[in-house]
C-alpha positions in Angstrom: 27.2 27.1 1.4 24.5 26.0 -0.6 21.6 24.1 0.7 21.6 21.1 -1.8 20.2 18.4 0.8 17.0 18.0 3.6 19.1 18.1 6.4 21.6 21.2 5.6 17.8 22.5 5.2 17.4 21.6 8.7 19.5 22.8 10.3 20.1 26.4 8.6 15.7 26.7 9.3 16.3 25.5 13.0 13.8 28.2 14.6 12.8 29.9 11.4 9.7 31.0 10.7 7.2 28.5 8.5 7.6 30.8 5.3 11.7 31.2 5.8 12.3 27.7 5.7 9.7 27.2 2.0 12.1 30.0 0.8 15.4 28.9 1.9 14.5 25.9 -0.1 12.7 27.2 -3.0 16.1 28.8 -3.9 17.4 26.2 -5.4 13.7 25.6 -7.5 10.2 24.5 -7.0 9.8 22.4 -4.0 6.3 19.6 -5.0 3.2 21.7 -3.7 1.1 18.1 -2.2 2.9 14.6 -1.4 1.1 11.3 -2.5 2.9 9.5 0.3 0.7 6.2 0.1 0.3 3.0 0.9 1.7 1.0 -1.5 -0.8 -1.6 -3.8 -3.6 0.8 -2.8 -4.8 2.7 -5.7 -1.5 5.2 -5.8 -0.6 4.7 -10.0 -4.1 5.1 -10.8 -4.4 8.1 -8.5 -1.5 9.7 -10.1 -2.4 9.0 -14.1 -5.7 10.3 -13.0 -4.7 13.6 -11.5 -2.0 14.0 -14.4 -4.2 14.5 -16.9 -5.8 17.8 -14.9 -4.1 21.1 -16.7 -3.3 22.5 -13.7 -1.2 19.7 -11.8 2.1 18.7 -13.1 3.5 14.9 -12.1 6.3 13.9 -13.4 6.8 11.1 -15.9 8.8 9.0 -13.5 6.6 8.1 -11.0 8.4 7.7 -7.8 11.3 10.0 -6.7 11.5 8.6 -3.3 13.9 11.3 -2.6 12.3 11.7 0.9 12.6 8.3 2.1 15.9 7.2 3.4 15.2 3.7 4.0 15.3 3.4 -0.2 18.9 4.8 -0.8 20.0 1.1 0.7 20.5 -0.3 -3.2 19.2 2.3 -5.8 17.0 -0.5 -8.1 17.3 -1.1 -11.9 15.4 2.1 -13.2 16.5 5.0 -15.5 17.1 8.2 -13.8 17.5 6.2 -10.1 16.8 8.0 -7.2 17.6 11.9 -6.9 20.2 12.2 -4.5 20.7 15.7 -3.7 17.7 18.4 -3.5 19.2 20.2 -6.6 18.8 16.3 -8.7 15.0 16.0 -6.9 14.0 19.3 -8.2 14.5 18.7 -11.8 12.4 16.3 -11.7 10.0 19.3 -11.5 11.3 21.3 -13.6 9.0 21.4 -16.5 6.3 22.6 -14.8 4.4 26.0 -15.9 4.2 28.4 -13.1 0.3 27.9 -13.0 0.5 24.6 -12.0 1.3 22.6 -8.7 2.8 20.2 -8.4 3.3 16.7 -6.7 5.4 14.1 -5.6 4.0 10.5 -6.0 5.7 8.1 -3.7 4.2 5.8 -1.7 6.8 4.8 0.2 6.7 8.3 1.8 3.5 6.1 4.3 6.1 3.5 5.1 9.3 5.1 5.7 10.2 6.3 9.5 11.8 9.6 7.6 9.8 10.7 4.8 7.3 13.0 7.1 10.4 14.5 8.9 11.9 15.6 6.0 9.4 16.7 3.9 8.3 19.2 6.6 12.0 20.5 6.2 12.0 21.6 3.1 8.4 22.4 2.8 5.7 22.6 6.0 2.9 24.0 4.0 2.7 20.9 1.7 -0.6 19.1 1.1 -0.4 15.1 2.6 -2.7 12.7 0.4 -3.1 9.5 1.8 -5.1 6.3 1.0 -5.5 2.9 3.5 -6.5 -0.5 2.0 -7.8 -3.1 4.0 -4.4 -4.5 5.7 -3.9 -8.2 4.4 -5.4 -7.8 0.9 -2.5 -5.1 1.0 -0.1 -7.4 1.9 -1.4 -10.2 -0.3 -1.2 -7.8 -3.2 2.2 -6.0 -1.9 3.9 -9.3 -1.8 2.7 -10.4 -5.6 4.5 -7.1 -6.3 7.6 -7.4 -4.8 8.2 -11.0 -6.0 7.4 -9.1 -9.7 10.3 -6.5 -8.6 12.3 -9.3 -7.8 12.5 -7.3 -4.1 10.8 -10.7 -2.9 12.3 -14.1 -3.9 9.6 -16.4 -1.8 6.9 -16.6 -4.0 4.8 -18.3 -1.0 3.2 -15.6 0.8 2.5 -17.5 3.9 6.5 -18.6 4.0 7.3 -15.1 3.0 5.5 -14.1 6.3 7.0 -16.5 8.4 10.4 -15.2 7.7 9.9 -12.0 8.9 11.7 -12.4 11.6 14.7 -14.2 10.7 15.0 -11.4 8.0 14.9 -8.6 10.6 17.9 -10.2 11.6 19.8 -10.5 8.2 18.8 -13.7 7.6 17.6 -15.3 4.4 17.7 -11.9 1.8 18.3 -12.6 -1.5 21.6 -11.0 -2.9 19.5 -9.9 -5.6 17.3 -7.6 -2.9 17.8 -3.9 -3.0 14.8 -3.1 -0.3 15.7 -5.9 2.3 13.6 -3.6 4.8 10.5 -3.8 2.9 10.4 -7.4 3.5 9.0 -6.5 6.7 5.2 -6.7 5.8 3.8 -6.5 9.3 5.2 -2.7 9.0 3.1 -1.6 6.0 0.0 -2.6 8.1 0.9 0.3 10.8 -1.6 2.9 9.3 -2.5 4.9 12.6 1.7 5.2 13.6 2.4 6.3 9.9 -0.2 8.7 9.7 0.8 10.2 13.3 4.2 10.7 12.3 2.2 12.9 9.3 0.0 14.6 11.8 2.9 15.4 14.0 4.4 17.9 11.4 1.1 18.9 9.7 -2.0 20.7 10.5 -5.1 18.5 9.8 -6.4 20.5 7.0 -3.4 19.8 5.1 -3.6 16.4 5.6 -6.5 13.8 3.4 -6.5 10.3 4.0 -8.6 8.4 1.7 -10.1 4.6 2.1 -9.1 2.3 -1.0 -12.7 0.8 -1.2 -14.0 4.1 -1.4 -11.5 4.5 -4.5 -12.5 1.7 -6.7 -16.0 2.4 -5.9 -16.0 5.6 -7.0 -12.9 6.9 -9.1 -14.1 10.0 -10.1 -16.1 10.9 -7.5 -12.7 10.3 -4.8 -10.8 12.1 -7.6 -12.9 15.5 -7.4 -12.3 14.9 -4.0 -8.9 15.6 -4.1 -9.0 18.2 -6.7 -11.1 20.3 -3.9 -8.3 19.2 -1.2 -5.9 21.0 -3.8 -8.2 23.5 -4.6 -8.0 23.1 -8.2 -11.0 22.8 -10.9 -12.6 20.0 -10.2 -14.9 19.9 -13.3 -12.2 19.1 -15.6 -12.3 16.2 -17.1 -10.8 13.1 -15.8 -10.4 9.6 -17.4 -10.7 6.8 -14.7 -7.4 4.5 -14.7 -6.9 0.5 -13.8 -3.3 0.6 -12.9 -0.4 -1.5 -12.3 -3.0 -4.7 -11.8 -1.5 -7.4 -9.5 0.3 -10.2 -11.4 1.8 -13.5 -10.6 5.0 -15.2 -11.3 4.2 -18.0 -13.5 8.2 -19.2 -13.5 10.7 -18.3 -11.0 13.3 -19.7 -13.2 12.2 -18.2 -16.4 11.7 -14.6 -13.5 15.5 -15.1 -12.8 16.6 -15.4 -16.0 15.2 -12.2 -17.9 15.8 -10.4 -14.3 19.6 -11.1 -14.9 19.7 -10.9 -18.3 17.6 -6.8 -18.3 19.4 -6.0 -15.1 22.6 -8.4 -13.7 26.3 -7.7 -14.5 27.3 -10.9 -14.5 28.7 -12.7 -17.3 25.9 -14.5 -18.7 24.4 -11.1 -18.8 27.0 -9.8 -20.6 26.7 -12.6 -22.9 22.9 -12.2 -23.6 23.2 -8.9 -23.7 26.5 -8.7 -26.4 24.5 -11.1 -29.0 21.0 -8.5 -28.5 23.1 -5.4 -29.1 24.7 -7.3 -32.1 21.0 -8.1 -33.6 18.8 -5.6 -32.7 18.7 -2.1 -31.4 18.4 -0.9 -27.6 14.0 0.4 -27.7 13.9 -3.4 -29.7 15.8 -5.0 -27.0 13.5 -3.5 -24.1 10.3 -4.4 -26.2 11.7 -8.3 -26.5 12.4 -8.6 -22.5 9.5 -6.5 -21.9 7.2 -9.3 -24.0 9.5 -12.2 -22.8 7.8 -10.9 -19.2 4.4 -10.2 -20.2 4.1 -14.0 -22.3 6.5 -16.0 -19.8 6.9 -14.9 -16.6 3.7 -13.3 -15.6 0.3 -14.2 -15.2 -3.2 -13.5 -13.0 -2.6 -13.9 -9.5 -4.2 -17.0 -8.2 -7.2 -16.8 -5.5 -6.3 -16.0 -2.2 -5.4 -18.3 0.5 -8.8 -17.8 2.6 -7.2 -19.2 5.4 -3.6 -17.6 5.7 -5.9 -14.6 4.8 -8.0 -15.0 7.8 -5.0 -15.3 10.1 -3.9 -12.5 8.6 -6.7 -10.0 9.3 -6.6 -11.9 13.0 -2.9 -10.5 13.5 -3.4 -6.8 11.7 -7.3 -6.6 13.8 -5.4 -4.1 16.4 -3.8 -1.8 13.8 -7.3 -1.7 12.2 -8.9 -1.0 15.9 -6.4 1.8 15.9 -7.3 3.0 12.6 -10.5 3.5 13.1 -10.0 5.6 16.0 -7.2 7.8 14.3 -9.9 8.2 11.5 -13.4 8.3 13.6 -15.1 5.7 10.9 -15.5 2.1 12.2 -13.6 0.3 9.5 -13.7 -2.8 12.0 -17.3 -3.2 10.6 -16.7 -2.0 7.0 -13.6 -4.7 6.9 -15.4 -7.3 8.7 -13.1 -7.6 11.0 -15.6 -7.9 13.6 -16.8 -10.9 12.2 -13.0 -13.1 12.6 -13.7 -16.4 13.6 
């Protein structure tokens, strides 16, 4: 029977050899060479425009195929292509790549998910793991102003949207609208040392780079060549630095509603909206109106930080950062500040 998904992998490669199982699953193509796997909101796009523009690393134009994380086949969201559902759909994502290049998955949910390690050694143990950690509760800050632009996140109150953690582990108080309901859960994002261990479990360490967001944005290019050598491609070719996907407010939750149901909803004053664009303009016009509609009304710069939620934030995630540090060996404690919590 053909092996067209990670777990008939699995179990046909139970007590193969390391090179069997790559093989078993290259037959059906060319399985990503290195994994971007994460965290989300730290530095991930502009990692991946960066390293797209070397000639010998192929990305594909779709970001994200998330085909290794389970936890994001709940409710496939409002994107062309979706998700890749079988290993013969993930691999043509791939499949304009020249035979002299790798290439990569970028999916930062591959940090996050309780699956993503698992089944990414399955199909391919030799893979290369890139990683990057951001200081926890800017990450959160800046994870939440993205999920309420997703319209994942309908509390546009982070300090609220934290408090109902718990009632929403339980089923509580999820938006209909919500195709992610476990990525409400922000405390979870902030578990850097268990994510990574679930990495190291599966992979040796030299196949593994995790990289510290400040150390990013103070140095693109510098962090870039970085990971060209972990690759072991040319890393003299030249690479544009890129300020991606920025962090953006939503000025109007009504207005946010309205264009999300209108670009995305069934409903019928979806279909109405929609019926009287088709009637006026074409489909690439259409996107271009909704997609201005967003940029002029619904979204604006994120508003300063709440130094005080903030600071009871970093006072909650200080042991996942005490247990970074040690998975690491580098005392981000001090370089966070988190030694200095009041």
């Amino acid at each position: 029977m053909p092996l067209d998904s990670v777990s008939a992998i699995e179990q046909a490669s139970a007590g193969a050899s390391r090179d069997d199982v790559v093989r078993a699953a290259s037959e059906r193509g060319r399985i990503p060479d290195f994994f971007v796997v994460g965290q989300l909101k730290s530095g991930t796009t502009a990692l991946y425009e960066m390293l797209k523009q070397h000639p010998r690393i192929h990305l594909p134009d779709r970001k994200e195929p998330r085909f290794f994380a389970e936890e994001m086949y709940h409710r496939d969201p409002p994107r062309p292509g979706g998700t890749p559902q079988t290993l013969s759909e993930y691999i043509s994502w791939f499949e304009d790549a020249r035979a002299d290049q790798l290439i990569g998955d970028n999916s930062p949910s591959y940090l996050w998910s309780r699956t993503a390690a698992q089944r990414i050694a399955a199909v391919r143990p030799d893979a290369r793991i890139v990683a990057i950690v951001r200081e926890p509760a800017s990450m959160v800050r800046s994870l939440h102003l993205e999920l309420v632009q997703l319209y994942v996140e309908t509390e546009t109150d982070l300090r609220r949207a934290i408090d109902l953690e718990e009632p929403r582990r339980r089923g509580l108080h999820i938006s209909r609208h919500t195709y992610w309901p476990k990525m409400l859960q922000y405390a979870e994002f902030t578990r850097y040392a268990e994510q990574l261990s679930r990495y190291r479990e599966r992979f040796a360490p030299e196949q593994m780079l995790v990289l510290v967001y400040d150390d990013f944005r103070a140095d693109n290019a510098g962090t870039v060549r970085k990971v060209l050598r972990f690759l072991g491609v040319d890393e003299s070719a030249p690479i544009v630095a890129t300020d991606a996907n920025p962090s953006v407010r939503v000025r109007s939750q009504r207005v946010h509603e309205l264009v999300h149901a209108v670009s995305v909803g069934h409903g019928p004053l979806s279909r109405a909206v929609k019926g009287s664009l088709k009637a006026v303009m074409p489909r690439r016009l259409r996107q271009s109106a909704l997609q201005a509609t967003q940029q002029r009304l619904v979204f604006d710069r994120p508003p300063a930080p709440d130094e005080q939620l903030m600071l009871e934030l970093r006072r909650s995630y200080k042991p996942e950062v005490v247990a970074l540090s040690e998975w690491l060996g580098r005392d981000l404690v001090q370089e966070w500040g988190y030694d200095r919590l009041d």
